[in-house]
C-alpha positions as semicolon CSV with decimal commas, in nm:
position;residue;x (nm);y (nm);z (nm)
1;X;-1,347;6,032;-0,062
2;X;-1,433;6,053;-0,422
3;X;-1,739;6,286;-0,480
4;X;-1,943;6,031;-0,637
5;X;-1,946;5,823;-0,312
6;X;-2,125;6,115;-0,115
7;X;-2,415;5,935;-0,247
8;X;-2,361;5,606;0,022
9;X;-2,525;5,814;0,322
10;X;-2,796;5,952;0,097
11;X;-2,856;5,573;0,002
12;X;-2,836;5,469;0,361
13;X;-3,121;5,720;0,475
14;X;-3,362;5,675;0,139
15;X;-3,323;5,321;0,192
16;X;-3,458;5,322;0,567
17;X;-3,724;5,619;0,411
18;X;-3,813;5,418;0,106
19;X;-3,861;5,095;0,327
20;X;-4,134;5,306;0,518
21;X;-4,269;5,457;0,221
22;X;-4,265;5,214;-0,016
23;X;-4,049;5,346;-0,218
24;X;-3,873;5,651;-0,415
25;X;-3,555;5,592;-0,323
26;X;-3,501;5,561;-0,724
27;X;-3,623;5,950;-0,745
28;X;-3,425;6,024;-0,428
29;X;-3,088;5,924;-0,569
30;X;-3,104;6,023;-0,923
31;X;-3,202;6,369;-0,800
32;X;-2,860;6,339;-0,552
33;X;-2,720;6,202;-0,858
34;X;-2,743;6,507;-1,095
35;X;-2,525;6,727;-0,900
36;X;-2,223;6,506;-0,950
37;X;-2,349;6,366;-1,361
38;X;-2,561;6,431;-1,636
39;X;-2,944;6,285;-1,589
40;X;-2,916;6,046;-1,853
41;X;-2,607;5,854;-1,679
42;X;-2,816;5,925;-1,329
43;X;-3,109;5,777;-1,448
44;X;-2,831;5,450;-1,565
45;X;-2,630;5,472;-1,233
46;X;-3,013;5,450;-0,999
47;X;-3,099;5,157;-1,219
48;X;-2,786;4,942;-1,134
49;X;-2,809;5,049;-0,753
50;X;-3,110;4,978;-0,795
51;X;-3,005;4,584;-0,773
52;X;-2,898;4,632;-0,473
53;X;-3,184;4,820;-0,260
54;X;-3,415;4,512;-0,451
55;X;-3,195;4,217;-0,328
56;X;-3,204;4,443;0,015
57;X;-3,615;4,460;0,041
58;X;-3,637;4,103;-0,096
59;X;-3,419;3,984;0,195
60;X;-3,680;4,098;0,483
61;X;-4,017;4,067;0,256
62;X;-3,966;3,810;0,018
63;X;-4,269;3,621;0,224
64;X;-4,465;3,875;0,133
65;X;-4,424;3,837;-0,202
66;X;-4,776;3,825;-0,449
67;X;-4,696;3,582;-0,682
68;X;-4,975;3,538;-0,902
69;X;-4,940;3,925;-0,958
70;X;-4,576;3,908;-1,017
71;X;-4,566;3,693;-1,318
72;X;-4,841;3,831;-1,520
73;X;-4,715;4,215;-1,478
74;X;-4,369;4,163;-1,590
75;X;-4,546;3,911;-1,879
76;X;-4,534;4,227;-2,085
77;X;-4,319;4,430;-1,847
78;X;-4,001;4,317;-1,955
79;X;-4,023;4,329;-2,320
80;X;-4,123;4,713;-2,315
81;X;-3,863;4,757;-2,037
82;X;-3,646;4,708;-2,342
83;X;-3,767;4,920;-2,564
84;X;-3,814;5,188;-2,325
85;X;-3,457;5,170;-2,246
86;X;-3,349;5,234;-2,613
87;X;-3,557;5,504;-2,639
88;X;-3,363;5,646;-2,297
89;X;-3,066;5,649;-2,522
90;X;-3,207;5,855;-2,804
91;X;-3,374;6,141;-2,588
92;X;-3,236;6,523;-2,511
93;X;-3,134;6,524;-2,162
94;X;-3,334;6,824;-2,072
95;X;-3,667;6,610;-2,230
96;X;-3,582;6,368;-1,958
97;X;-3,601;6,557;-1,700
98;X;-3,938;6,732;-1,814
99;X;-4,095;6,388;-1,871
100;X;-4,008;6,300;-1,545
101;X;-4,100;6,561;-1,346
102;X;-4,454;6,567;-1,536
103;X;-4,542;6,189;-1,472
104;X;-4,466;6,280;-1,046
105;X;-4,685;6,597;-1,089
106;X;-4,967;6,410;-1,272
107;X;-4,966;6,075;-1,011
108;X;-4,994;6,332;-0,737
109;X;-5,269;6,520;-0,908
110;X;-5,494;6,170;-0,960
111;X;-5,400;6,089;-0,606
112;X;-5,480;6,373;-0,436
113;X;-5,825;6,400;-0,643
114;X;-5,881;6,063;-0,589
115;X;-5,849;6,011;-0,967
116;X;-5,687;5,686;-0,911
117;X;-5,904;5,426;-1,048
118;X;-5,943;5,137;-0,811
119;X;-5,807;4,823;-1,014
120;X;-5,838;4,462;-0,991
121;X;-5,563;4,233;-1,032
122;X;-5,707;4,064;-1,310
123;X;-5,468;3,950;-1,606
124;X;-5,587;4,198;-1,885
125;X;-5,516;4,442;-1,592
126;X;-5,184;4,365;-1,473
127;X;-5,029;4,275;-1,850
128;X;-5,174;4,632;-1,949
129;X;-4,987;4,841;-1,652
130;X;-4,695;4,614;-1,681
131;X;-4,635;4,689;-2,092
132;X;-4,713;5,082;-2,008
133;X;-4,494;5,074;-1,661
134;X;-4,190;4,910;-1,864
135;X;-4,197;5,171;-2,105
136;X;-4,204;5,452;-1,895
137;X;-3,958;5,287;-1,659
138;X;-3,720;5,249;-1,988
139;X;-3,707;5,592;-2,063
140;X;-3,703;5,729;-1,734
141;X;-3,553;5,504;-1,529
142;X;-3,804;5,529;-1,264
143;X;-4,124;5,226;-1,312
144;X;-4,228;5,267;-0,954
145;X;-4,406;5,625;-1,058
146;X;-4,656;5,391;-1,200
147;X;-4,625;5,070;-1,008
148;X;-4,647;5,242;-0,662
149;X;-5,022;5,344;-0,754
150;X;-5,105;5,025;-0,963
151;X;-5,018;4,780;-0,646
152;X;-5,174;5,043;-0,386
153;X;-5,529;4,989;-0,622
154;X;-5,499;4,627;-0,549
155;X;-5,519;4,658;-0,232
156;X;-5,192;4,458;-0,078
157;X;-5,105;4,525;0,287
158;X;-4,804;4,722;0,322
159;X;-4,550;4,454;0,337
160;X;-4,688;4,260;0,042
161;X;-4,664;4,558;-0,147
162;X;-4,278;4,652;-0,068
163;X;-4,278;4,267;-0,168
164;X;-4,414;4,219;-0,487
165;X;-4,295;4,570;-0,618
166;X;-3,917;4,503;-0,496
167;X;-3,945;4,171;-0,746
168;X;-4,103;4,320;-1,033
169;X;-3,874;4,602;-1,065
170;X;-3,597;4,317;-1,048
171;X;-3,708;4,166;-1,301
172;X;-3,773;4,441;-1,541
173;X;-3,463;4,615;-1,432
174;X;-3,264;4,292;-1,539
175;X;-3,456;4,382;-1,854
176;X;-3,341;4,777;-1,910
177;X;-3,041;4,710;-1,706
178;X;-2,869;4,476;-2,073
179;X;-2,939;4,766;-2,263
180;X;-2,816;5,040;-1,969
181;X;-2,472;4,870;-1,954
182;X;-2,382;4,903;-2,309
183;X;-2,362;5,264;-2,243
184;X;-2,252;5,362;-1,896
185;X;-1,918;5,542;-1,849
186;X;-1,766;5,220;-1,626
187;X;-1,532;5,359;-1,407
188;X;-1,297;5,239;-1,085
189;X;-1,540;5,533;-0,847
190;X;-1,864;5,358;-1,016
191;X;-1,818;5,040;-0,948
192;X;-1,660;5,072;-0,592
193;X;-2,021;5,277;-0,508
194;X;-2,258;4,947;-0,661
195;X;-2,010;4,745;-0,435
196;X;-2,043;4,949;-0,165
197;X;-2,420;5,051;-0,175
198;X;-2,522;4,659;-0,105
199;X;-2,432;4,607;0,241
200;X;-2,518;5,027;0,326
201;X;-2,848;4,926;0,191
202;X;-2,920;4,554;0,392
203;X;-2,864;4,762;0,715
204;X;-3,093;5,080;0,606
205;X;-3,391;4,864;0,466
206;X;-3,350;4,600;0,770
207;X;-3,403;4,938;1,018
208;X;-3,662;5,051;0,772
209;X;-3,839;4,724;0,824
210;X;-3,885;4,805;1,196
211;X;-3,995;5,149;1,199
212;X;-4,313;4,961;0,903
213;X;-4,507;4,835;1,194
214;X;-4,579;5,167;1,383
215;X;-4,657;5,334;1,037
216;X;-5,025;5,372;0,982
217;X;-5,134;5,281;0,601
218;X;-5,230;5,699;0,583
219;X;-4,893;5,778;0,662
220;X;-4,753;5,521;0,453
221;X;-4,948;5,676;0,126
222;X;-4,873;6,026;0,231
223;X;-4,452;5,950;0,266
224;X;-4,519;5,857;-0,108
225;X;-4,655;6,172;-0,202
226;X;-4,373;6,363;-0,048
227;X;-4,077;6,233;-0,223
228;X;-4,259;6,255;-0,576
229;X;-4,360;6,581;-0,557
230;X;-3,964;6,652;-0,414
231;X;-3,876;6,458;-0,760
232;X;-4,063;6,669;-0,990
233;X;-3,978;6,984;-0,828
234;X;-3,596;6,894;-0,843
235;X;-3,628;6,795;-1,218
236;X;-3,857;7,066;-1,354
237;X;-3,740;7,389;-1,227
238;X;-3,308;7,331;-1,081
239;X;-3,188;7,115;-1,357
C-alpha cells in the first residue's frame, strides 16, 4: 500500500471524531499529512479531501442546514477565500506552521477564559467573520479555527451547526480549492486517496451521526478543544 494511503484509516476515525465534535478533522489530517509531505502541499491535499468529508456531513445533516446564515457568511467568504489562498502560495513553510499553531492556541485561550464574545447572526456580523474566516482559511487551509467558535456564539443546536458549517466550508473551499489546484503535485497515489476517502468517509460520519445523540453539548465543546490544542502542539514544536 502506498504510504500516502495510510491516511484512509486516520480519515475513517477523524471522520466518526469530527462528526461528534464538530469538526477538526481538517487539523487531524494535515497533521497525519506532514509526515508523508511538506505542510504547504498538506494544507492543499486536506482542502481537496476536504470535499469529500463535506458532501459526507451534508448527506446526514443537510436538514439541518441554517440558511439565512449560510448565504450572508460566504457573501464575503469566498472572495477572501481567494486571496487567502494566493497568499498560501507565497508564504515560508515553517511561517505556516507557526501561524497555525498560534490561531489554535489563541481560540483555546478566548474559550477557556470565556473571551469568546457572544455574537448575533446579524448581517454586518456574519459578512465580517466570513471576509476574516476566508482569509485565514486561504492561507492556512483550516477556516473552521474560526467558524467553529463563530457558529457556537450563535447558538445552533449541535446538528444545525455540523450543518451549516459543512456548507460554508463547501462553498469557500470551492473558492481556495481553483487556486489550490493550479499548484498541487497531481499524482496516480493522490488521486486514488480523494477517490478513495469518499465512501471511507460516508460510513465514518454516518456512525459519527449516531454516537451525536448521547453527546452532551459540554462534551461536544470540550472534543473541540482537544483536537486544536493537539493541532497547535503538532505544528509549533515537531515540525
Amino acid at each position: 500500500m502506498p504510504p500516502l494511503l495510510l491516511i484512509l484509516p486516520i480519515l475513517f476515525l477523524g471522520a466518526i471524531f469530527s462528526t461528534i465534535a464538530g469538526g477538526g478533522l481538517g487539523i487531524l489530517i494535515t497533521i497525519v499529512s506532514t509526515f508523508f509531505i511538506d505542510v504547504r502541499t498538506s494544507i492543499i491535499l486536506v482542502s481537496f479531501l476536504g470535499f469529500a468529508i463535506h458532501i459526507a456531513k451534508l448527506t446526514h445533516f443537510h436538514r439541518s442546514i441554517r440558511w439565512d446564515i449560510v448565504w450572508w457568511y460566504v457573501a464575503m467568504g469566498i472572495p477572501a477565500s481567494f486571496f487567502g489562498a494566493f497568499i498560501l502560495l507565497v508564504l515560508p513553510e515553517r511561517a505556516l506552521q507557526i501561524a497555525l499553531g498560534i490561531l489554535c492556541l489563541v481560540y483555546v485561550f478566548m474559550h477557556l477564559f470565556h473571551l469568546m464574545p457572544k455574537l448575533k447572526p446579524t448581517r454586518t456580523n456574519l459578512l465580517v467573520i466570513g471576509a476574516i474566516n476566508g482569509t485565514v482559511g486561504g492561507v492556512v487551509g483550516h477556516g473552521a479555527l474560526l467558524r467553529m467558535p463563530a457558529l457556537l456564539s450563535f447558538g445552533l443546536t449541535k446538528e444545525q451547526f455540523v450543518g451549516t458549517s459543512a456548507f460554508v466550508a463547501f462553498l469557500m473551499n470551492l473558492a481556495k480549492g481553483s487556486v489550490y489546484a493550479t499548484q498541487f503535485p497531481w499524482s496516480q497515489e493522490s488521486i486514488l486517496l480523494i477517490a478513495l476517502a469518499i465512501p471511507v468517509l460516508l460510513v465514518g460520519v454516518r456512525i459519527g451521526k449516531a454516537i451525536l445523540h448521547y453527546v452532551s453539548e459540554e462534551a461536544f465543546e470540550r472534543l473541540l478543544l482537544v483536537v486544536i490544542v493537539g493541532g497547535a502542539v503538532k505544528l509549533l514544536f515537531f515540525p
